[in-house]
C-alpha positions in Angstrom: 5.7 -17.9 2.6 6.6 -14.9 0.3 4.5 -11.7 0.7 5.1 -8.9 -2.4 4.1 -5.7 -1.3 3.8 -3.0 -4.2 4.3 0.4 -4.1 1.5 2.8 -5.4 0.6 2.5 -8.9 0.4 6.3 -10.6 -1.8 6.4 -13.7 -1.5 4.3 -16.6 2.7 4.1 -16.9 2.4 2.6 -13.7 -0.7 0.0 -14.4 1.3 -1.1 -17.2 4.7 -1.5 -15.4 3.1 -3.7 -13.3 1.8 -6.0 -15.9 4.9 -6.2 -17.6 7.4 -6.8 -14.4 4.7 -8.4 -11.7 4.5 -11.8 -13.4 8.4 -12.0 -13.9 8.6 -11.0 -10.0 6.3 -13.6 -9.3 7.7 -16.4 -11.1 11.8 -15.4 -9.9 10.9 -15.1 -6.5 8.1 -17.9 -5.8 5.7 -15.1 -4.5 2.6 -16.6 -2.9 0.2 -13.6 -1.8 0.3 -10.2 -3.2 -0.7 -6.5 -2.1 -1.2 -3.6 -4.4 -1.3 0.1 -3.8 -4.3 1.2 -5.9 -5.4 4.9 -5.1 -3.2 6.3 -7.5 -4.0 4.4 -10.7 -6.8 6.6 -12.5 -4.8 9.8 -13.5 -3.5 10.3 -9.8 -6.6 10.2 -8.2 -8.5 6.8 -6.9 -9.2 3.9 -8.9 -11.6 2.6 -12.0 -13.5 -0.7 -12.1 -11.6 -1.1 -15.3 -8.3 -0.9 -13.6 -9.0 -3.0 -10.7 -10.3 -5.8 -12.8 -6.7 -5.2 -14.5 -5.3 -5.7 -11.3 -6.6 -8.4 -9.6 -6.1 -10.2 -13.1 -2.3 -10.2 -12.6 -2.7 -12.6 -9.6 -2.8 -9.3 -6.9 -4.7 -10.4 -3.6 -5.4 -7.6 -2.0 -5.7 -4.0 -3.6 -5.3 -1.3 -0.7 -6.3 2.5 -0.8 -5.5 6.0 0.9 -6.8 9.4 0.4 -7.5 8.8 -2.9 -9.9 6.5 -2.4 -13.0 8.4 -3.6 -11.0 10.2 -6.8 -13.6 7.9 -8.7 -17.1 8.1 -8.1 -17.2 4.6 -10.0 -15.7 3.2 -6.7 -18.8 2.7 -5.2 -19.5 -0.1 -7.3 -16.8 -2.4 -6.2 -15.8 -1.1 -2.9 -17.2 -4.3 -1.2 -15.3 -6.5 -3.2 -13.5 -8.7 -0.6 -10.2 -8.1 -2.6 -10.2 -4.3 -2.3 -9.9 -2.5 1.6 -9.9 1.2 2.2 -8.3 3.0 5.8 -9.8 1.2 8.2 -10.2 4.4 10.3 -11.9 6.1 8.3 -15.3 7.3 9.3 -17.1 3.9 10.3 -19.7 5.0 8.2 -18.4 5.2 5.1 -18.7 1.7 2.2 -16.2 -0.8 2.5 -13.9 -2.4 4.2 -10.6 -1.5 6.4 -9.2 -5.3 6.8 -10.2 -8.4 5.6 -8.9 -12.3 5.9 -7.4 -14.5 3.2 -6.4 -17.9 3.0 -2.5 -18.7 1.8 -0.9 -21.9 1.8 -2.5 -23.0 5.0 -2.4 -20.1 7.3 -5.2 -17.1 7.5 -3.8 -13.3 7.1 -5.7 -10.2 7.9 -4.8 -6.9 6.0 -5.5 -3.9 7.6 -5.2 -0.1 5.5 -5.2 2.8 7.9 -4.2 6.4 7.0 -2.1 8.6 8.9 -3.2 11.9 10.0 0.0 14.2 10.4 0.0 16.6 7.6 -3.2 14.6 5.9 -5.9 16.2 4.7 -8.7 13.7 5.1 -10.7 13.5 8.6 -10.2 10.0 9.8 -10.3 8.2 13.0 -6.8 7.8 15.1 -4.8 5.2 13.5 -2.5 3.5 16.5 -6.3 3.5 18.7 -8.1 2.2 15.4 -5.0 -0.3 14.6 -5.4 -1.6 18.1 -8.9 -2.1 18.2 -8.7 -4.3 15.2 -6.1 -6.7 16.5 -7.1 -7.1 19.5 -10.6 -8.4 18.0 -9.1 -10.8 15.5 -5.4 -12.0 16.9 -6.6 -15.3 17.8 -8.2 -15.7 14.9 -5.1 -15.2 12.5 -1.8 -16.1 12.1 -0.3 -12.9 9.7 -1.3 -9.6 10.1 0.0 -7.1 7.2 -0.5 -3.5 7.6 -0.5 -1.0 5.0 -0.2 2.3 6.8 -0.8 5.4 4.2 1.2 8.0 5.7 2.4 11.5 5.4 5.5 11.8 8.0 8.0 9.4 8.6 7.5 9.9 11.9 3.7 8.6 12.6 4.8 5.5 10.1 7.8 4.6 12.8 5.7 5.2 15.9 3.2 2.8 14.5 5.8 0.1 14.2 7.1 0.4 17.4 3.8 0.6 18.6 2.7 -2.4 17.1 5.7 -4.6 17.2 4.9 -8.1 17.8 1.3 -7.6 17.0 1.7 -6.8 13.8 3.7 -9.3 11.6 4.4 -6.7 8.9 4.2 -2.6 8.7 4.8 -1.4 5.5 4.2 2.6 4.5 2.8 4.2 1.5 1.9 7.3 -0.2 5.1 9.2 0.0 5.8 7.9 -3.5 10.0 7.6 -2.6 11.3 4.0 -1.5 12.9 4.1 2.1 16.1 2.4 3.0 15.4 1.9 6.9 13.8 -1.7 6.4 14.2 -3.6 9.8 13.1 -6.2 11.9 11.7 -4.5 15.2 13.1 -6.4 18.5 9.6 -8.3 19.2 9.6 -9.7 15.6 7.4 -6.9 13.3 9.0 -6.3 9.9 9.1 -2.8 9.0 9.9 -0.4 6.3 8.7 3.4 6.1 7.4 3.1 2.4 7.8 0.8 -0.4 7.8 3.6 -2.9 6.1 3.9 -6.0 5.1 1.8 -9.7 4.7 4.6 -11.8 6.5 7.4 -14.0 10.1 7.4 -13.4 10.9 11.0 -14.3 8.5 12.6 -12.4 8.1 14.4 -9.6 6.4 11.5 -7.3 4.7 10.3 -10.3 3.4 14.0 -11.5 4.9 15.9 -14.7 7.9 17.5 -13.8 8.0 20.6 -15.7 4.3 21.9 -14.0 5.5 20.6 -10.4 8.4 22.7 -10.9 6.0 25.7 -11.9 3.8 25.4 -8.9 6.9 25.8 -6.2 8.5 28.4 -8.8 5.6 30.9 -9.0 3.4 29.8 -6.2 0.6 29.7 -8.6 -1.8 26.2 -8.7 -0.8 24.8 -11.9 -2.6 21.7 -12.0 -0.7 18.4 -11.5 -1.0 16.4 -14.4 0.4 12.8 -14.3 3.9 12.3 -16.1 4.7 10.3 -19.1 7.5 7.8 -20.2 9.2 5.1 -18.6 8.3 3.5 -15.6 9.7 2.1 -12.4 8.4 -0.5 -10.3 9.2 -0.3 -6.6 8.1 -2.7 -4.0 9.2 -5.3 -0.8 9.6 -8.9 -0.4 8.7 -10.2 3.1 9.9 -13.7 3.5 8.0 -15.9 6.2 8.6 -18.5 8.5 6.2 -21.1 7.8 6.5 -22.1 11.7 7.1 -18.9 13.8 4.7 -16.7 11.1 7.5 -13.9 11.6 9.8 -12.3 8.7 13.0 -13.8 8.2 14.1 -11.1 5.3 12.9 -8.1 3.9 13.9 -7.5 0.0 13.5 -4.1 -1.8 12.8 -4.1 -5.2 13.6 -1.0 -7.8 13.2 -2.3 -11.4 
């Protein structure tokens, strides 16, 4: 089996990246099930019901969130979609979901979203107790296990991997917007890589118009961020399966 994970998708350069490279991706690599950073699609903040519909029409599976995730007050329509989780630790409370099961070529695979808290500024529960939790409950139930942590520092994304490894079959970060080069396979079998990077603007300034980022750290002042036009760049991973261990074999970065 062939998981694509896609980096966050930034405004409407981004949305339309995807639907011009995702179904070439798909076809030259034989991808069978597909996760998409949303939370960035509607200007930079959260995510329409238009867009997701966009989305989940290019064959995505899964549509993941982050702190973003209530940028759009339309959200609260389709929240409960089964194709669309938020951080599972946020506050149990709140609509939605933090993992949910699919079915792919035979086997069952739970995605979890969590959201880090180092340097965050959203209240949410603690990730590695909530991430726990979760597996424990539904192990025996599944045989894949994907994890999308949405994290600030480098840091709490590598203690999480360690953490997990062998629980979880894949740890992949997001939110940072830059693609990593430390993808790994951790020594009990969990496939790792700090962030995927980003499917939006390509000169930008993590998606955001680079002449009023540079103003911000120049004067100090809050110049709002506006999303950045022009090309864009797709970034994501391929995580390649064994059908009859369930572990990764490869990990692929993509930067088209």
């Amino acid at each position: 089996m062939r998981v694509l994970a896609v980096g966050d998708i930034v405004g409407k350069t981004g949305l339309q990246k995807l639907k011009d490279v995702l179904p070439y991706i798909i076809k030259e690599n034989e991808i069978d099930f597909i996760i998409v950073n949303g939370e960035n699609a509607a200007d930079g903040m959260g995510l329409t019901e238009k867009m997701y519909k966009e989305i989940r029409g290019l064959n995505v599976d899964v549509v993941t969130m982050g702190n973003h995730t209530w940028g759009k007050k339309e959200i609260f329509n389709f929240i409960d979609d089964k194709h669309i989780i938020r951080p599972a630790n946020y506050s149990s409370n709140n609509p939605g979901k933090g993992y949910e099961f699919y079915e792919c070529k035979g086997k069952t695979i739970a995605v979890i979203n969590l959201i880090g808290r180092t340097t965050m500024p959203v209240l949410s529960e603690n990730p590695f107790i909530v991430a726990r939790d979760i597996i424990d409950e539904i192990k025996e139930a599944v045989d894949i296990i994907i994890i999308d942590f949405h994290a600030e520092a480098t840091a709490e994304k590598i203690a999480l991997g360690y953490y997990l490894d062998g629980d979880a079959t894949i740890i992949f970060g997001t939110h940072t917007h830059v693609q990593t080069a430390d993808e790994k396979i951790l020594e009990n079998g969990t496939a790792y890589i700090s962030d995927i990077g980003m499917t939006g603007p390509k000169k930008s300034v993590i998606g955001m118009d680079v002449e009023a980022s540079i103003k911000r750290f120049v004067t100090s002042l809050p110049e709002k961020y506006r999303v950045a036009e022009g090309k864009g760049m797709f970034n994501s991973c391929i995580f390649e399966i064994d059908d009859n261990t369930n572990k990764v074999t490869k990990i692929e970065r993509l930067n088209k």
